[in-house]
MMTF fields as JSON, N, C-alpha, C and O atoms, coordinates in Angstrom:
{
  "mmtfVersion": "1.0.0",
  "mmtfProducer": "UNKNOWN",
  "numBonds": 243,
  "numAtoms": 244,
  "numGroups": 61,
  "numChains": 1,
  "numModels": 1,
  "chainsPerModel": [1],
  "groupsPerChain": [61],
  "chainIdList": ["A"],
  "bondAtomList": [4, 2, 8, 6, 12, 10, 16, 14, 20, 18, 24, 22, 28, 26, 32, 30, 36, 34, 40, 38, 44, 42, 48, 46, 52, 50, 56, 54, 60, 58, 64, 62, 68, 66, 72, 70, 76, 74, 80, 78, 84, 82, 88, 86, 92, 90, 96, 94, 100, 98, 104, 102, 108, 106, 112, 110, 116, 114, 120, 118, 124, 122, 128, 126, 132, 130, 136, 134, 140, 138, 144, 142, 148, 146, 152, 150, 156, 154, 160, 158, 164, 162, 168, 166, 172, 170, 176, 174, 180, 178, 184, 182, 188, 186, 192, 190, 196, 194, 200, 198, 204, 202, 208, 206, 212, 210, 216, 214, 220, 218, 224, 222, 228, 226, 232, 230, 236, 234, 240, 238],
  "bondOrderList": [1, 1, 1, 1, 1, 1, 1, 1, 1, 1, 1, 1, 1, 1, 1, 1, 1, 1, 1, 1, 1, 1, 1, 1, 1, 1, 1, 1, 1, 1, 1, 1, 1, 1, 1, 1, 1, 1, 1, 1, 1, 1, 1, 1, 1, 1, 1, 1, 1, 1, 1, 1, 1, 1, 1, 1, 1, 1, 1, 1],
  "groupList": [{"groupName": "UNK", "atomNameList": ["N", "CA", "C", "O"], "elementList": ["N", "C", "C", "O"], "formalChargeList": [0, 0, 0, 0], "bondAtomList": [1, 0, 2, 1, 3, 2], "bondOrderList": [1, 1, 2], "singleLetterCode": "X", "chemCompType": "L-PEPTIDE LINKING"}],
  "groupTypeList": [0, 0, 0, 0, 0, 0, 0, 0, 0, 0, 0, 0, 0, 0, 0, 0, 0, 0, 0, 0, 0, 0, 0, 0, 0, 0, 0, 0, 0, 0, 0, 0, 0, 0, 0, 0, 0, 0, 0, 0, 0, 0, 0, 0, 0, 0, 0, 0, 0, 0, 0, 0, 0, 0, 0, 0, 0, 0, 0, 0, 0],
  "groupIdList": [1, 2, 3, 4, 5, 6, 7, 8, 9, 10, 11, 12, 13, 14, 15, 16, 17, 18, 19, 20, 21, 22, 23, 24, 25, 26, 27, 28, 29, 30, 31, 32, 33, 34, 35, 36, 37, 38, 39, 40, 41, 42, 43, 44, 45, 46, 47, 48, 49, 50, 51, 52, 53, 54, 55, 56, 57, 58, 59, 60, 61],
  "secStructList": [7, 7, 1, 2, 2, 2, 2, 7, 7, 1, 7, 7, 7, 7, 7, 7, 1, 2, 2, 2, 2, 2, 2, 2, 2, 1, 7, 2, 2, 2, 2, 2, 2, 2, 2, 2, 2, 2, 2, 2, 2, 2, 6, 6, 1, 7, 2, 2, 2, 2, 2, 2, 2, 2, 2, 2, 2, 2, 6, 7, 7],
  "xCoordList": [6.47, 5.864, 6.613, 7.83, 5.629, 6.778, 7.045, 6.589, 8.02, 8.689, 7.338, 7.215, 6.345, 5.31, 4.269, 3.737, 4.38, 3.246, 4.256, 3.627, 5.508, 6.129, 6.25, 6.617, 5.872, 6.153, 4.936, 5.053, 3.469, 2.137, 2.382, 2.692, 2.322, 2.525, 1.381, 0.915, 0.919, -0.263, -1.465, -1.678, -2.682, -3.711, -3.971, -3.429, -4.991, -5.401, -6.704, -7.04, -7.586, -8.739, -9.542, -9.51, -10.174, -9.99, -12.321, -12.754, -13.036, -14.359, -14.348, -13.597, -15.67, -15.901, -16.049, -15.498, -17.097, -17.237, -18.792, -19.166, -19.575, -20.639, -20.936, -21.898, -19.711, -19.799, -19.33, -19.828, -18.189, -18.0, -19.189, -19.169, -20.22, -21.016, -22.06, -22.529, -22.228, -23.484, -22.859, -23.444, -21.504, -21.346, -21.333, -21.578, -20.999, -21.353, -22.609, -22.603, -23.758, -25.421, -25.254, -26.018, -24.382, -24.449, -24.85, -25.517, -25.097, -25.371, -23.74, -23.065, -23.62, -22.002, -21.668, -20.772, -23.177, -23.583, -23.21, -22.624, -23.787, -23.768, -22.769, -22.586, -21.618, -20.683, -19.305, -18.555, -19.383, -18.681, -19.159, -18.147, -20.094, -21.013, -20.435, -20.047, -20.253, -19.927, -18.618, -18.363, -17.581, -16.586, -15.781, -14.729, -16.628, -16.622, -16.86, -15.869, -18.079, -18.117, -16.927, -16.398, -16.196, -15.568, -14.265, -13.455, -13.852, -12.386, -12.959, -12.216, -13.836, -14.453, -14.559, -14.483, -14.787, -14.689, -13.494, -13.255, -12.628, -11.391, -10.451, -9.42, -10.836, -10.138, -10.795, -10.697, -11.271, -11.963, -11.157, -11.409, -10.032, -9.378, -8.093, -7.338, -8.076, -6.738, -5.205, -4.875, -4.329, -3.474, -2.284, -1.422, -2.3, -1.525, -2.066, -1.348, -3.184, -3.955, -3.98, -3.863, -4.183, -4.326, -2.396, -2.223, -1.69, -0.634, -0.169, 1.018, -0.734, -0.621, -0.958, -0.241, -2.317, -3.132, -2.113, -1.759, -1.745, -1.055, 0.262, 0.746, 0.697, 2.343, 1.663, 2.317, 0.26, -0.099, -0.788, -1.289, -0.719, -1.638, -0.308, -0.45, 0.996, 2.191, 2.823, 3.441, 2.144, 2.833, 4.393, 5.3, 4.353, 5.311, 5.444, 6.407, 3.954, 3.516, 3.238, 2.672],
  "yCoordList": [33.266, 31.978, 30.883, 30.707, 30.073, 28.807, 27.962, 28.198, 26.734, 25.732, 25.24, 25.463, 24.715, 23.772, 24.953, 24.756, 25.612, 26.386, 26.634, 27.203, 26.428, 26.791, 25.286, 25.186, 24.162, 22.853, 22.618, 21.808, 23.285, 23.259, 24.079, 25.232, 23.784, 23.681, 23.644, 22.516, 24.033, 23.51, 23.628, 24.5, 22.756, 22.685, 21.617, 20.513, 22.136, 21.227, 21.787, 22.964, 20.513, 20.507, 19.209, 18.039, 19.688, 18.506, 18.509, 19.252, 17.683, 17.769, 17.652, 17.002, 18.678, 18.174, 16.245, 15.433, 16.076, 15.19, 14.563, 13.412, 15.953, 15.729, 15.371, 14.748, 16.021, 16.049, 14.154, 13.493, 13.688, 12.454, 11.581, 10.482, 11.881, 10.646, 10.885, 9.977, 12.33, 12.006, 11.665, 10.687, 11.742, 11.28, 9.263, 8.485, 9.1, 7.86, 6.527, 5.296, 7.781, 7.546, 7.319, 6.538, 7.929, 7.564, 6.69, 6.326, 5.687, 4.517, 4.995, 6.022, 3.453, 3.097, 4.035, 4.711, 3.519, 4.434, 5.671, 6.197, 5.936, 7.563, 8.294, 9.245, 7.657, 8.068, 7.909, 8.819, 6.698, 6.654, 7.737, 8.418, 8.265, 8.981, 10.273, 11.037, 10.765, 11.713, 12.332, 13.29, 10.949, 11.019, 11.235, 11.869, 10.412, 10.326, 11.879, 12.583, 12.466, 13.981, 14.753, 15.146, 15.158, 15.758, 15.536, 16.445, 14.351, 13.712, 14.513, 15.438, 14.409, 14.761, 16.226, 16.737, 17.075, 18.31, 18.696, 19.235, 18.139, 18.298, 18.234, 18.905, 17.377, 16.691, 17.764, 17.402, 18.645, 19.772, 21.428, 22.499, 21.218, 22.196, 22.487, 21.616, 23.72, 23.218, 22.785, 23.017, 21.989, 20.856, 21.832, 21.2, 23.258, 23.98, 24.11, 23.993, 24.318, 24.247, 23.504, 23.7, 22.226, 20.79, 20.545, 19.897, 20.797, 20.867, 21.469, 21.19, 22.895, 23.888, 23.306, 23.223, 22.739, 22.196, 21.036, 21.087, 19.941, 19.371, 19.307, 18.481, 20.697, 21.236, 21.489, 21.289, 21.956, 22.379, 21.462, 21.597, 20.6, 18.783, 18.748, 19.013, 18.471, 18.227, 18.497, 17.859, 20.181, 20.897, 21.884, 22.194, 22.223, 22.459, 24.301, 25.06, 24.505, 25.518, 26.317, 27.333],
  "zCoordList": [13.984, 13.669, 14.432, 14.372, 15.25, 16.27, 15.006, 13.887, 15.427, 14.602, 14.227, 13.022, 14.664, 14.492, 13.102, 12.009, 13.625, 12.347, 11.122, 10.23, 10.779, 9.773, 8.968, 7.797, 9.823, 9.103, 8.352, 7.432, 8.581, 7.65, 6.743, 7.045, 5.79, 4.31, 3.205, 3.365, 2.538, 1.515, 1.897, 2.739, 1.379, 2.091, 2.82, 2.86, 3.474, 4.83, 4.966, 4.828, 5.335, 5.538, 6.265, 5.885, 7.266, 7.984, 8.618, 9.498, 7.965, 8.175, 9.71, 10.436, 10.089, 11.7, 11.6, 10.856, 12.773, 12.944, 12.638, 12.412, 12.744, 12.17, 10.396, 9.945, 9.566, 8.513, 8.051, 7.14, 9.101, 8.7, 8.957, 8.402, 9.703, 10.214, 8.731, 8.045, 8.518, 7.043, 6.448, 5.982, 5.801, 4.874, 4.782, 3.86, 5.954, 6.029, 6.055, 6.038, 6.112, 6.052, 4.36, 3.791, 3.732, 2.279, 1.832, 2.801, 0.829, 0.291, -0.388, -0.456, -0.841, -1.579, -3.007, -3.512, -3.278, -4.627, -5.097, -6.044, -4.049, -3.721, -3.739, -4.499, -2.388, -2.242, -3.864, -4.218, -4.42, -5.588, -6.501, -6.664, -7.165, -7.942, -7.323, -8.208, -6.03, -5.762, -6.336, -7.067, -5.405, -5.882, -6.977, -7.052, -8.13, -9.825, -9.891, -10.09, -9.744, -10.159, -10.046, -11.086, -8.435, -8.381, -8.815, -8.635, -9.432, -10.446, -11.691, -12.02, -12.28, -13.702, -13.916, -15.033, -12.501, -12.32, -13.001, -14.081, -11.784, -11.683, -12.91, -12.936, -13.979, -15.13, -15.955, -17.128, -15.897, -17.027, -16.5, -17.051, -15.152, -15.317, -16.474, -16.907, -16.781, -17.382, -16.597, -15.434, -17.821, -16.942, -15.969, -15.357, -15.882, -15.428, -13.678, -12.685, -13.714, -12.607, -11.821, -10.611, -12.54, -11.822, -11.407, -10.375, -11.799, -11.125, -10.652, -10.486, -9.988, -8.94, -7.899, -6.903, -8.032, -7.119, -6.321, -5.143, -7.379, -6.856, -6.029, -5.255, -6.583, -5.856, -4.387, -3.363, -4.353, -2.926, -2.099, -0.983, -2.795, -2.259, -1.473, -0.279, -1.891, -1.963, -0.433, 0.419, -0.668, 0.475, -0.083, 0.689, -1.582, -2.433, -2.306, -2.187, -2.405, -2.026, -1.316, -1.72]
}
């Protein structure tokens, strides 16, 4: 493994470029409503999870 692939860590995810332009056809609406869902998702894991997740948001992981 070179120096550079051992410093990525966690997840990573990165949309093409096509995916940024629809999402930007959004209305404001839309895009908040979206957003709201997937927090609300998220807030119905249990709290062990949601801080796995986060150790690997982190890069802990």
């Amino acid at each position: 493994m070179k120096d550079d692939e051992q410093s990525l860590v966690g997840f990573y995810h990165e949309p093409d470029e096509e995916m940024v332009k629809e999402y930007g056809k959004w209305p404001l609406e839309r895009r908040a409503a979206w957003l709201f869902a997937g927090l609300k998702m998220r807030m119905l894991l249990p709290k062990e999870v949601r801080a796995l997740q986060d150790q690997f948001r982190r890069g802990e992981r």
